[in-house]
C-alpha positions as CSV (number, residue, x, y, z in Angstrom):
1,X,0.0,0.0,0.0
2,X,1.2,3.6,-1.0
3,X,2.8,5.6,2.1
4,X,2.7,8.9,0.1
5,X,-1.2,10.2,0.6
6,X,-3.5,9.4,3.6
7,X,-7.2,8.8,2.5
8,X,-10.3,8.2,4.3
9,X,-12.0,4.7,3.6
10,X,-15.2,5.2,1.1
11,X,-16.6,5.6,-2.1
12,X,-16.4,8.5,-4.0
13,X,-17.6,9.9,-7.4
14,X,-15.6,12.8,-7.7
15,X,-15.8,15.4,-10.1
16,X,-12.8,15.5,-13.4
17,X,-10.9,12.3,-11.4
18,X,-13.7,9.4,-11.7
19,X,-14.9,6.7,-9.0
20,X,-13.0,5.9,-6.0
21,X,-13.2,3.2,-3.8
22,X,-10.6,3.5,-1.2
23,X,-11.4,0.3,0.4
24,X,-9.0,-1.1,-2.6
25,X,-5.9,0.0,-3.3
26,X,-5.7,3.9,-5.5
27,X,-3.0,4.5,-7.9
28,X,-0.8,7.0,-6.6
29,X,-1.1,9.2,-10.2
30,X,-4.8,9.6,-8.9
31,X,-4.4,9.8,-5.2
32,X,-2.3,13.1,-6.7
33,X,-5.1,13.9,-8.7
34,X,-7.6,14.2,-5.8
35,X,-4.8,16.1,-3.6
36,X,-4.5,19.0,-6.1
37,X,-8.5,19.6,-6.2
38,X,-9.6,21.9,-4.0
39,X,-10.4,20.7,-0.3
40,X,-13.9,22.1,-0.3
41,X,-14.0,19.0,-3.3
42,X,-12.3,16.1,-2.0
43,X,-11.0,17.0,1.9
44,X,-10.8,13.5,3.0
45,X,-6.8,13.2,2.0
46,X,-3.6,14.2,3.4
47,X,0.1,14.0,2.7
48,X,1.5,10.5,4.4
49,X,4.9,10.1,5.2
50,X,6.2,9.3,1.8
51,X,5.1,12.1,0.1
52,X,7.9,14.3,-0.3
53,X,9.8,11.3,-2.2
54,X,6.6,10.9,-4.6
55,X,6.2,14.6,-5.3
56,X,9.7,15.2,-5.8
57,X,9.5,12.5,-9.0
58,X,6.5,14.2,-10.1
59,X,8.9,17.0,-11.4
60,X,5.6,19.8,-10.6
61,X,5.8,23.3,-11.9
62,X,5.7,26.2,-9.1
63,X,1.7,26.9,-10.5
64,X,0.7,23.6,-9.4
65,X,3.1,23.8,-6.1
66,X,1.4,27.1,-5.6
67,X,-2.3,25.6,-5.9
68,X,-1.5,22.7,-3.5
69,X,-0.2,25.4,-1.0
70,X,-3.5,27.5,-1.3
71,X,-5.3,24.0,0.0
72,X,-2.9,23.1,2.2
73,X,-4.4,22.7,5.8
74,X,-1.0,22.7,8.3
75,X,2.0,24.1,8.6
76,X,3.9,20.9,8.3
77,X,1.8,20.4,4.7
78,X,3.2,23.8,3.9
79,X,7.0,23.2,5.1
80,X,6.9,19.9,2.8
81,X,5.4,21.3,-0.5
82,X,8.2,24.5,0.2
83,X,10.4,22.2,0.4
84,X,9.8,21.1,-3.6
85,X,11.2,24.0,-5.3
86,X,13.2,26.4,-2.8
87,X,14.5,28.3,-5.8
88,X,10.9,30.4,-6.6
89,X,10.2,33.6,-4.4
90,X,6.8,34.0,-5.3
91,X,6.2,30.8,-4.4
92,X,8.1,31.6,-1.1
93,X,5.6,34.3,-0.6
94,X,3.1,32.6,-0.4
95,X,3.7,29.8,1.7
96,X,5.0,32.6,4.2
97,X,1.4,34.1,3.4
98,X,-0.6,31.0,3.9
99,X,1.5,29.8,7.1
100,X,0.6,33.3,8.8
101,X,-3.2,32.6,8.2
102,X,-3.0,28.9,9.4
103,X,-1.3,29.8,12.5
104,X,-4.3,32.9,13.5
C-alpha cells in the first residue's frame, strides 16, 4: 500500500478524477489527482509520510506547487510542499502568506 497520501475509507464519485473506492488500493497518479483539487471537493486526504519522495519525482511546476499550498491545511503540509522547489520567491511568498493565516 502507497505511504505517500492518507485517504479516508469510502466511495467517491468525484468530479474531473472518476470513481474511487478506497477500500482497494488507488493508484498514486490519482491519489495526486484528488490532492490538487480543492479541499472544499475532495478533503478527505492528506500527505503521508512518503510524500515528499513521490512529489519530488512528479517533477511539478511552481503553479501547481502554488495551488496545492493555497489548499494546504497545516503548517507541516506547507513546510513539505516548500520544500519542492526552494529556488521560486513568489512561491516563497506565499507559503509565508498562507503559514501566517494557518497559525491565527
Amino acid at each position: 500500500m502507497n505511504q505517500s497520501f492518507k485517504i479516508q475509507k469510502g466511495r467517491w464519485d468525484v468530479p474531473g478524477v472518476g470513481r474511487i473506492d478506497s477500500s482497494q488500493e488507488v493508484s498514486e497518479e490519482k491519489l495526486l489527482s484528488l490532492y490538487k483539487l480543492p479541499r472544499r471537493v475532495f478533503p478527505w486526504i492528506s500527505l503521508g509520510p512518503d510524500a515528499k519522495v513521490f512529489l519530488k519525482k512528479q517533477n511539478l511546476s511552481v503553479k501547481e506547487i502554488a495551488s496545492m499550498v493555497a489548499n494546504a491545511t497545516s503548517v507541516e503540509e506547507l513546510e513539505l510542499l516548500e520544500s519542492l522547489n526552494k529556488k521560486s520567491k513568489p512561491l516563497k511568498g506565499i507559503v509565508s502568506t498562507k503559514k501566517v493565516a494557518l497559525e491565527k
